[in-house]
C-alpha positions in Angstrom: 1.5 24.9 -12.8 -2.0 24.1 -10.9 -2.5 25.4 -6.8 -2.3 21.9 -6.6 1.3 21.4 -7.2 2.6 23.0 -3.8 6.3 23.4 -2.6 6.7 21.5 0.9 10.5 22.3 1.3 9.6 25.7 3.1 7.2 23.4 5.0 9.3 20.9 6.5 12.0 23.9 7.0 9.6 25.6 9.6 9.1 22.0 11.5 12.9 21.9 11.8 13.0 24.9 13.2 10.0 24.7 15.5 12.6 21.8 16.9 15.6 23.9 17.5 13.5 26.6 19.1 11.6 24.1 21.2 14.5 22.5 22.6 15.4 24.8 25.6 12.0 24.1 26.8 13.5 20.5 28.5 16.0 22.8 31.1 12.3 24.3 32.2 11.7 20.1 33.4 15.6 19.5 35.0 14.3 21.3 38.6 11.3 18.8 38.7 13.7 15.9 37.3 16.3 16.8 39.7 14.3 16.5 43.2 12.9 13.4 41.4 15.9 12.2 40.9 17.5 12.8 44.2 15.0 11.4 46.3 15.0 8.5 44.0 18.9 8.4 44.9 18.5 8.8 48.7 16.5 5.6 48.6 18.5 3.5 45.8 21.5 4.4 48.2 20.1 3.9 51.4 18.3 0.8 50.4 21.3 -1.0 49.3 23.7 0.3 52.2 21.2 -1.0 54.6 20.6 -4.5 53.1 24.7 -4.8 52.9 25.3 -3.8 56.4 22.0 -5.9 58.0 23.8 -9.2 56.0 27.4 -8.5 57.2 28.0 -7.7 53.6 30.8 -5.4 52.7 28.9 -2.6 50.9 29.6 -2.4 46.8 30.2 1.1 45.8 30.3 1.1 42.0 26.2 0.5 41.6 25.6 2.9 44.2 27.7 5.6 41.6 24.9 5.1 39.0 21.8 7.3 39.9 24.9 10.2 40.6 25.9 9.7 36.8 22.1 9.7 36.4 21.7 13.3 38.1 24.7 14.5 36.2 23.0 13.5 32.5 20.0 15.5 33.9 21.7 18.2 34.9 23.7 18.7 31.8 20.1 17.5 29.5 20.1 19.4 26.6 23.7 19.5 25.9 25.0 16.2 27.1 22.1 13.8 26.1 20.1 15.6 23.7 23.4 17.2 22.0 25.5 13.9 22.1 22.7 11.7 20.3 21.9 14.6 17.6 25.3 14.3 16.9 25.6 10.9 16.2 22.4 10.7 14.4 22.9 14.3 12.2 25.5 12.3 9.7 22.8 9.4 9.0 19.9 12.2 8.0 22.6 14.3 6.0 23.6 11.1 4.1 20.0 9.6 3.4 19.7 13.1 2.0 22.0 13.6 0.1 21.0 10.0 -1.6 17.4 11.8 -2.6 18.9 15.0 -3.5 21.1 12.7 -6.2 17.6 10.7 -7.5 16.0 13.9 -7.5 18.1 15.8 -9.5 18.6 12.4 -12.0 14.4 13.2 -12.5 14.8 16.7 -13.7 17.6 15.7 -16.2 15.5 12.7 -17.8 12.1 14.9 -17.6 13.8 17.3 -20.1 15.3 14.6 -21.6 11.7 13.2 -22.1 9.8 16.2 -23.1 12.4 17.2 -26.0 11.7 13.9 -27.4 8.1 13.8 -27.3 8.2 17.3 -28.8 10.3 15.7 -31.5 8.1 12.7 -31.8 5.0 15.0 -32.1 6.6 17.0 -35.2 7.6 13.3 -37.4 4.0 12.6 -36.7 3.1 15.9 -38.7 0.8 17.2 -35.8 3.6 19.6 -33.4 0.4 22.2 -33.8 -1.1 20.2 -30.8 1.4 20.8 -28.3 3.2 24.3 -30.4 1.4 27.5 -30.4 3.4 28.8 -33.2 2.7 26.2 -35.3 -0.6 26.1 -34.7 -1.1 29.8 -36.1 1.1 29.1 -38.8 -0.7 25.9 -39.6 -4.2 28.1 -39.7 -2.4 31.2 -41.6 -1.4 28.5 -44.6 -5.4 27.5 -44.7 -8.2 29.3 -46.6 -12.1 29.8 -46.3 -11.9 26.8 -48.7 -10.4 24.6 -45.8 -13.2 25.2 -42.9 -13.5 21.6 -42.4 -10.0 21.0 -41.7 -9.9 23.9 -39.7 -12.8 22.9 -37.4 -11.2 19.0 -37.1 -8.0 20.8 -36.1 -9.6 23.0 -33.8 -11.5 20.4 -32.1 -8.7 17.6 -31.7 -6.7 20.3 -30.5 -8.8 21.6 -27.7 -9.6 17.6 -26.7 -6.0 17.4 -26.5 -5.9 20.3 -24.3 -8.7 18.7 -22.0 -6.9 15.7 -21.9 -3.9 16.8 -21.0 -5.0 19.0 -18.3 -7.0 16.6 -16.7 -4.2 14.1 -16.9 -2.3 16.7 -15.2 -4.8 17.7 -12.4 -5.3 13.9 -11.4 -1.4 14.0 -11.4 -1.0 17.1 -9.4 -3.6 16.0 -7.2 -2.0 12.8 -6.1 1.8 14.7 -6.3 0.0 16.6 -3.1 -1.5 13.7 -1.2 2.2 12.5 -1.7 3.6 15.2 -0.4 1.1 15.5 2.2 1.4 12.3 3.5 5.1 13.0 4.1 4.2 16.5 5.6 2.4 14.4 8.3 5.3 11.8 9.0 7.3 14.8 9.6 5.1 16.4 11.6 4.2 13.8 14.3 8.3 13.2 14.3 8.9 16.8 14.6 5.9 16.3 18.4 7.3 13.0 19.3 10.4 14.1 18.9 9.6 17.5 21.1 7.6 15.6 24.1 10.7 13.4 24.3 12.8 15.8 24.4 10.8 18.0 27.1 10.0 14.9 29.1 13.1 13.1 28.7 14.9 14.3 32.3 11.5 13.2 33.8 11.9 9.6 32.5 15.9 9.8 33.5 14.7 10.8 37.0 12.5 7.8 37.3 15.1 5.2 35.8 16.9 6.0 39.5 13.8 3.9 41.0 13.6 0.1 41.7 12.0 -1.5 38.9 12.1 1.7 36.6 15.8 1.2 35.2 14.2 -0.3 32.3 12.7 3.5 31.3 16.1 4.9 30.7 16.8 2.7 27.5 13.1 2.5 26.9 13.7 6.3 26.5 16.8 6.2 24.4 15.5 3.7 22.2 12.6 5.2 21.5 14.1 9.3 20.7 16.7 6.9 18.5 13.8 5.3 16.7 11.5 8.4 15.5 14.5 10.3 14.8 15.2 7.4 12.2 11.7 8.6 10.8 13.4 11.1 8.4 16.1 9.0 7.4 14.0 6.0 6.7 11.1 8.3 4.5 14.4 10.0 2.5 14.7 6.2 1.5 11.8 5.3 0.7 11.2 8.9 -1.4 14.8 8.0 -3.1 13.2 4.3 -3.6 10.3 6.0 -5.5 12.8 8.3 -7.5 14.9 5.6 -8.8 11.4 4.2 -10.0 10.4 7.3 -11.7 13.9 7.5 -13.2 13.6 4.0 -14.5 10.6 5.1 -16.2 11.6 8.3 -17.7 14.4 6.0 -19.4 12.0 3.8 -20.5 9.8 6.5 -22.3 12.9 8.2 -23.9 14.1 4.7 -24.7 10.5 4.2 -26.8 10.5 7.8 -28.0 13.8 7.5 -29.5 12.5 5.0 -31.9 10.9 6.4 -35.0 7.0 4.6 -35.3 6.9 5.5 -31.5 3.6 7.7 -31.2 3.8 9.1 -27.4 0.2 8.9 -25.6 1.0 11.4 -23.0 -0.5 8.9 -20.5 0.4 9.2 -16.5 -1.3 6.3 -15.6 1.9 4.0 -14.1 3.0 7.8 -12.6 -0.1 8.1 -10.8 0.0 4.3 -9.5 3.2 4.4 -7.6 2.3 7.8 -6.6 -0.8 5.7 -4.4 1.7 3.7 -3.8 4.3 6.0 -2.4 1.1 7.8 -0.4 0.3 4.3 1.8 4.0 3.1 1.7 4.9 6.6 4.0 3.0 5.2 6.8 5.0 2.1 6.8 8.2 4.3 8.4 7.4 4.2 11.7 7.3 0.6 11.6 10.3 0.1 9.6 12.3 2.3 12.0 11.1 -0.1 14.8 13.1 -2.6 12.9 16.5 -0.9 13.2 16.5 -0.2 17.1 15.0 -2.0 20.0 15.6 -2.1 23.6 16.1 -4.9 25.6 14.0 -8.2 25.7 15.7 -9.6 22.7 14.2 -9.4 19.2 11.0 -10.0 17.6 12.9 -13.1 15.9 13.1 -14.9 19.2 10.6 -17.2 18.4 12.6 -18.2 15.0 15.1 -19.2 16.2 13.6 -21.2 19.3 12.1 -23.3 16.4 15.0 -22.9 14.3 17.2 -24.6 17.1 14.8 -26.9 18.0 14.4 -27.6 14.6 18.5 -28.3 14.0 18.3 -30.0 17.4 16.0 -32.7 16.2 17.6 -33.2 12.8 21.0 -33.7 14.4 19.6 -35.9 16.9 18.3 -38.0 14.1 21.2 -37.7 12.0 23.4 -38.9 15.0 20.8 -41.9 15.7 21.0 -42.8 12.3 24.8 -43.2 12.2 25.3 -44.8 15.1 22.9 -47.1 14.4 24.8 -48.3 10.8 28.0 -48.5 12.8 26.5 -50.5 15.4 27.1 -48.4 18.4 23.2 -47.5 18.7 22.1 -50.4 20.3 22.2 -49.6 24.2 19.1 -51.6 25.2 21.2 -54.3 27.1 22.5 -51.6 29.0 19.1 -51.0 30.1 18.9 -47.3 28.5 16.4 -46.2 26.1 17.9 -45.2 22.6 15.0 -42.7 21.3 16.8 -39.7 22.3 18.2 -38.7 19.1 14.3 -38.6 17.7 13.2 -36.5 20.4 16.1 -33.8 19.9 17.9 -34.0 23.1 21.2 -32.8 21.6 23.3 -29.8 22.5 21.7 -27.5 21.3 18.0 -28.1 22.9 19.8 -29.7 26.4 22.4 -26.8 27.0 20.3 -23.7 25.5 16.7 -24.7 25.1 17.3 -22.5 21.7 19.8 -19.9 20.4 17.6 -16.9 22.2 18.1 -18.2 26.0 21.1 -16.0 26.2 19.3 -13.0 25.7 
């Protein structure tokens, strides 16, 4: 094994722990979130118990409770907040795991599998010297003086295939530890998004108390949800990339199993979805954007404006159409107009203006 090929376990073992020991740091910002938080609270009461008294209004007191069940989730931070939504998202990571661990260990099997073929497949083609030590000796021991040719055509495919195979395997490692790198990073910006969230996060609770800051609460949550979806997502994606690999280990012991089969030793499709697995880890932030969002409806609000619309006008059409053949479309000597159907003007663009008004 090159330097190249590097074991990031212990690697992503020390970011998880540099959470857990970072964590306590948040109770140093509950002071500063608390005084925040109450004189947000004196003026979010106040404010309200004013405008209700100076309109004759008798005074609501379940809004006024929520900046007090505010102060108490700051208060109680890193156990109540931070503890409850580590617990809810600890069974996803474990499971998403637990997937890759299963693909992984499917790899090792089938890469045994695969080299006791090819070492099999190497000894029906009569040359197991290349790849065999042993046999290579014995091979030279059976030759005499007489035989120098052969031994200097043996020697020299034999060292090629040496060079090949180590360069094959360099390029291989070499891309195994952009691979790994590139996942090394993922982790690490979760692992500092993940700890300035945390620290900060009574901060942003004390300013949801404020008029026309409530929105920073769920902005919050959403967002601590979403990067912590990081790691599940890339164990997905790296389990995606196994069940490749594995398809293609069963495909090579699949061809090596048959007898003409002469194995190339070639890791060029290995080394592809290895580039492909290196830009595809920078696609997780955005495919954990997809699972959770805050507020403002979804990014698919303007599908299924036109999607409504759409259904709007054909309905409308549909509807024209039908009343027409029955003879119950003609209203023009009531003095109405009968072109509504064509423009859409059905339910569903009259009552809703399209299926994401609600929202």
């Amino acid at each position: 094994m090159t330097p190249l090929a590097t074991n990031f376990d212990n690697l992503h073992q020390v970011l998880r722990n540099l959470y857990q020991e970072m964590l306590p740091l948040c109770g140093d910002m509950v002071g500063i979130a608390k005084g925040v938080a109450g004189l947000g609270a004196l003026f979010y009461v106040a404010y309200r118990v004013w405008k209700a008294l100076a309109s004759a209004e008798p005074i609501d007191v379940f809004p006024l409770l929520r900046p007090f069940a505010i102060g108490l989730c700051i208060i109680m931070f890193p156990t109540v907040v931070l503890g409850t939504v580590n617990a809810v998202l600890s069974p996803v990571v474990q499971g998403t795991h637990a997937i890759l661990e299963g693909q992984t260990t499917d790899i090792a099997a089938y890469q045994k599998q695969r080299d006791d073929l090819e070492y099999e497949a190497r000894v029906r083609e009569g040359k197991a010297w290349l790849v065999d030590d042993e046999v290579y000796d014995q091979q030279l021991a059976e030759l005499g003086i007489m035989d120098l040719g052969e031994i200097i055509s043996m020697w020299w495919e034999r060292t090629w295939h040496g060079i090949k195979m180590w360069f094959r395997e360099l390029v291989r490692d070499f891309f195994e530890l952009l691979f790994n790198a590139a996942g090394l990073t993922v982790d690490t910006l979760r692992t500092f998004f993940l700890v300035v969230l945390s620290i900060l996060g009574p901060l942003s609770f004390a300013l949801s108390v404020y008029d026309g800051f409530q929105g920073t609460l769920t902005h919050w949550l959403s967002k601590y949800i979403c990067v912590y979806l990081w790691l599940p997502v890339a164990d997905l994606f790296s389990a995606v990339l196994a069940k490749i690999q594995v398809l293609m280990l069963q495909a090579d012991i699949a061809a090596l199993q048959d007898p003409s089969y002469i194995p190339d030793g070639s890791n060029g499709v290995y080394i592809i979805f290895l580039i492909i697995g290196i830009i595809g880890y920078f696609t997780v932030p955005t495919v954990a954007e997809w699972i959770v969002q805050a507020g403002g409806g979804s990014g698919l609000g303007g599908v299924n404006r036109a999607s409504s619309f759409a259904a709007g006008v054909a309905g409308g059409a549909t509807g024209a159409l039908i009343g027409k053949a029955f003879g119950r479309g003609d209203k023009s000597k009531y003095g109405e107009s009968d072109d509504s159907g064509l423009r859409g003007d059905n339910l569903a663009t009259k009552e809703g203006g399209g299926s994401s008004g609600g929202y």
